[in-house]
N, C-alpha and C positions, 0 to 999 in steps of 0.2 A: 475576398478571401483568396489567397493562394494558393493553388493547387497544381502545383508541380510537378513532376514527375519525378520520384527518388525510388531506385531499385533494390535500395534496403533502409530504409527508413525506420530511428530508433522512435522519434514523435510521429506517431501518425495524424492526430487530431493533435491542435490547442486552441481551446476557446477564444483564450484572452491572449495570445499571440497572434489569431485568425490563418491557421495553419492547416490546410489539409492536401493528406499524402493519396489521392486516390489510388483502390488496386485490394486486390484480394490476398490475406495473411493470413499465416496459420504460425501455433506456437507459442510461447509464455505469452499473452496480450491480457494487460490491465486496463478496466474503463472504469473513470471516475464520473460519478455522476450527481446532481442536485438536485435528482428528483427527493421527497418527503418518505421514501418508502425502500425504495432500491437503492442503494449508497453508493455500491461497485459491482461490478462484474468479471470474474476469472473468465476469458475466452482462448479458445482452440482456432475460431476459426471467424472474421471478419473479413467484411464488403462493404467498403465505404466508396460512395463518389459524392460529389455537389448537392446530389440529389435523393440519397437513400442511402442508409446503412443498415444491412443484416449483421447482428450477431448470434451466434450459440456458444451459451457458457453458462457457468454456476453465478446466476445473481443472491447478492448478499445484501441482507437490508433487516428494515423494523418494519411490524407492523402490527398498531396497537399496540405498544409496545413490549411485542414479544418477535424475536430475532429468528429469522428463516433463514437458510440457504438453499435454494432451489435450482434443477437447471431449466433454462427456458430459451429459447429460441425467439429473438424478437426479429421487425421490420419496422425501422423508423425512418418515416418522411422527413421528420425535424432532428434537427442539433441542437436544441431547446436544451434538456436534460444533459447532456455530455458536456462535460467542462473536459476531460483528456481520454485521448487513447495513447496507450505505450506498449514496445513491446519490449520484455527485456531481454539481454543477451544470453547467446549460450552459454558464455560465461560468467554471467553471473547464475544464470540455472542451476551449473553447475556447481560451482562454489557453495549456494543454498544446499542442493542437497548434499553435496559431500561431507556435511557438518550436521545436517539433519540424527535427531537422536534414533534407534532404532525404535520399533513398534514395541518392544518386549524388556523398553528399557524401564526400567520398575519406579515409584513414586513419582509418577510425574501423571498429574490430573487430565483425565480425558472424558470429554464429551462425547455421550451419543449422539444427541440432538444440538444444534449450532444454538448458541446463547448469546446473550448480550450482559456482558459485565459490567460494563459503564456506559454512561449516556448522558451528555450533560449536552442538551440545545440551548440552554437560557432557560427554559423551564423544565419542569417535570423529571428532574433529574431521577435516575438510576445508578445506584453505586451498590458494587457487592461486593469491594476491593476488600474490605476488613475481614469478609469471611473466608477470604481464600488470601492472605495475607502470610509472606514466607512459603507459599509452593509452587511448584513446579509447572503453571498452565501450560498444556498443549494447544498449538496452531493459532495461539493469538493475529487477529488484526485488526491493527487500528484503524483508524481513520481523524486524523487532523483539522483543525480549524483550520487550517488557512489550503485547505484539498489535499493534501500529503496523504500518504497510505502507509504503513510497516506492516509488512506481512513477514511474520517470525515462525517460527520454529520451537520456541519459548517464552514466556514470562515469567519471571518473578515479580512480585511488588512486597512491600511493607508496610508498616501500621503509618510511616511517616507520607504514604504516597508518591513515593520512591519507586520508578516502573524502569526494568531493564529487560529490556528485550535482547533474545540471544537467538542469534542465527539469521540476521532479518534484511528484509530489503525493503527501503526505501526509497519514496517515491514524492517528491516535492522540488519547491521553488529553490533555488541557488540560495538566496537571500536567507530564508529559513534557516536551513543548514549552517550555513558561518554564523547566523546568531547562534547556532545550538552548539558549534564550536567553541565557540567565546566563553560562553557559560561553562561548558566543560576544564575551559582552562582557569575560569575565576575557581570552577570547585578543586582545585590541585588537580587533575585527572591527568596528567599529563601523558601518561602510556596511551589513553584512548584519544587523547590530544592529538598526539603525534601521528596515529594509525587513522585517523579522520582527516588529518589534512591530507596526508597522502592520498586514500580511497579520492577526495573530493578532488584532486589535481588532477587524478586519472579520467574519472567520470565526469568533470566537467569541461577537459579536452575532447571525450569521447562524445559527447555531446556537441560540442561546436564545429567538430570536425564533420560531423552527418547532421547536423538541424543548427544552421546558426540565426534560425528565427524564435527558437524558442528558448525558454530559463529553467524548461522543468530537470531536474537535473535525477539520476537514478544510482543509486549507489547499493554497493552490499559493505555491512558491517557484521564481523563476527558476535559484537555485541553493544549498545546502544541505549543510554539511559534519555529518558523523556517528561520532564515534571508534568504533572496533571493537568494544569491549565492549557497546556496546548493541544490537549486531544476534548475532541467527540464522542467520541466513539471507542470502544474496545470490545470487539465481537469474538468469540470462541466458538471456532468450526467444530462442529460436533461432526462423526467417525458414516454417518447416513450419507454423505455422498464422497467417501472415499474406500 
C-alpha cells in the first residue's frame, strides 16, 4: 500500500486504489464503510497510519432495521471495514452551506430521530418513498451501490420514483458520474447537462492534481436527480444530534 506523504491530501484512504495518506486531520472528513451496521461516518477529527486509525464522529447506519445516528469515538487496528476516507473542500463546504435552506423555512419535513427511508440490500427491502411522495425531506443521505454517498440538504421524490436531490454533495467513482451524465442527457436535461460537465471537469482536475492514484471523484451539485436502482440506502438525519 502507499503511504506517502501528502500535506493536504483530498483522498486519504482508498481501498481499492491501496492508497494511504498517513497524518492527523481535522474538518469536513467522510468514511465509507462495508461494515453490515455502520454505512458512513461524518468525522471532525482522524489518525490514520499503516497501522491504526482513530476516528470521532457521527456514525450513520442500520440496525435491525431501524436507522441510528450516533457519535462515537472508534480505534481500529484493521482496514477491513473502510472502503474510503475523504476530506471535502473548503469550498465545496462552503458552497453546501451557502444554499442550505434556513431552520425556520416552513413545509419542508423534519426529523427528530434519524430514519431510514429506503433500503433495498437484495432482500428485506424498506420503502416509505409513497408516503412522503411530492415533499420537502430534510438532511437526506444516501448511500449508493456501487460506495457513492449524496449528502443533500433536500429531497424531493415522486409517486414515479423520481429522487432529486438539492443542495448535495457527492461522493463516487469518475466512471459512475459520466454514466449518470449520459442518462441525464438521453432525458433532454440539458441545463443540468451542461452544469455537470462543467462541476465534473473542475473536480476531476482537482482530483488529479492532489491524488492521481485514485478515481474517487467529489463534486457539489446545486441539484441532482438519481433513479432508484442505483441507491441503497436513503437515511433522513433526524435534528438529536444537531
Amino acid at each position: 500500500m502507499e503511504t506517502e506523504e501528502n500535506p493536504d491530501p483530498i483522498i486519504i484512504y482508498d481501498k481499492y486504489a491501496n492508497v494511504l495518506h498517513p497524518g492527523e486531520y481535522t474538518g469536513g472528513i467522510i468514511i465509507k464503510l462495508q461494515n453490515q451496521v455502520v454505512k458512513m461516518i461524518f468525522s471532525d477529527h482522524v489518525v490514520i497510519n499503516e497501522f491504526f486509525l482513530d476516528i470521532s464522529g457521527l456514525a450513520v447506519g442500520l440496525r435491525q432495521g431501524r436507522a441510528f445516528s450516533t457519535e462515537q469515538k472508534l480505534h481500529l487496528n484493521s482496514f477491513n471495514d473502510i472502503i474510503y476516507i475523504v476530506r471535502l473542500t473548503p469550498e465545496i463546504i462552503k458552497e453546501f452551506d451557502s444554499a442550505r435552506f434556513s431552520a425556520i423555512y416552513p413545509n419542508i419535513v423534519r426529523l427528530l430521530h434519524t430514519a431510514v427511508l429506503y433500503h433495498n440490500p437484495g432482500s428485506k427491502l424498506i420503502d416509505h418513498l409513497d408516503f412522503v411522495a411530492g415533499e420537502i425531506l430534510h438532511r437526506p443521505v444516501a448511500i449508493l451501490k456501487n460506495h457513492g454517498i449524496i449528502i443533500g440538504d433536500r429531497l424531493v421524490g415522486d409517486e414515479d420514483m423520481h429522487l432529486v436531490f438539492y443542495d448535495c454533495i457527492i461522493i463516487g467513482g469518475i466512471p459512475y458520474l459520466k454514466e449518470k451524465v449520459e442518462e441525464s442527457s438521453d432525458q433532454n436535461q440539458n441545463d443540468s447537462l451542461s452544469k455537470n460537465h462543467e462541476n465534473q471537469g473542475i473536480f476531476e482536475e482537482e482530483i488529479e492534481n492532489n491524488n492521481h492514484e485514485s478515481n474517487i471523484l467529489i463534486s457539489y451539485e446545486h441539484f441532482m436527480m438519481f433513479p432508484i436502482e442505483q441507491i441503497e440506502t436513503i437515511f433522513l438525519l433526524g435534528t438529536e444530534n444537531f
